[in-house]
N, C-alpha and C positions, 0 to 999 in steps of 0.2 A: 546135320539135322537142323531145321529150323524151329524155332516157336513164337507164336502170335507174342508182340508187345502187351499186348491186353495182358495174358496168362501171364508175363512177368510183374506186370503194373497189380495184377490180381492177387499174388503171390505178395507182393509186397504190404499192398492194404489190407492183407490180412493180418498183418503181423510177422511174416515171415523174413530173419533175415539173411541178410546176405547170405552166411554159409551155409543155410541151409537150404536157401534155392540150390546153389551148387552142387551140394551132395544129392539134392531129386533130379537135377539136370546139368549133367556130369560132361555134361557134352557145349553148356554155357561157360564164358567166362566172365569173369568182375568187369570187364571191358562190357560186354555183351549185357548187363544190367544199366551200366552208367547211361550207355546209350538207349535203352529205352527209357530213361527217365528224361532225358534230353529230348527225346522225338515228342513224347509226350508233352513237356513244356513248348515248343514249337507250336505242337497243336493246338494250345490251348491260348498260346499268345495273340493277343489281339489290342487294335488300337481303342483308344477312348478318347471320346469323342464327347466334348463340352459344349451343347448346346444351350447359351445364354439367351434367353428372352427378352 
């Protein structure tokens, strides 16, 4: 079964922790969280860019 990283990332900013993602989605593992937090740091990496006047 799969589940959107959102719904993990959602679950999380809720409050929700780890074992208790696990026990609503029994079919994820503690691997399968680590890595949506990772995809999401990816996403969200970006360069910065020092424009001096």
């Amino acid at each position: 079964m799969r589940i959107w990283v959102k719904d993990v990332l959602d679950m999380l900013a809720s409050g929700a922790s780890e074992a208790e993602i696990l026990e609503s989605c029994p079919y994820l593992e503690r691997e399968d969280i680590q890595a949506s937090l990772e995809y999401a740091a990816r996403q969200v990496d970006h360069a910065v860019l020092s424009l001096a006047k």
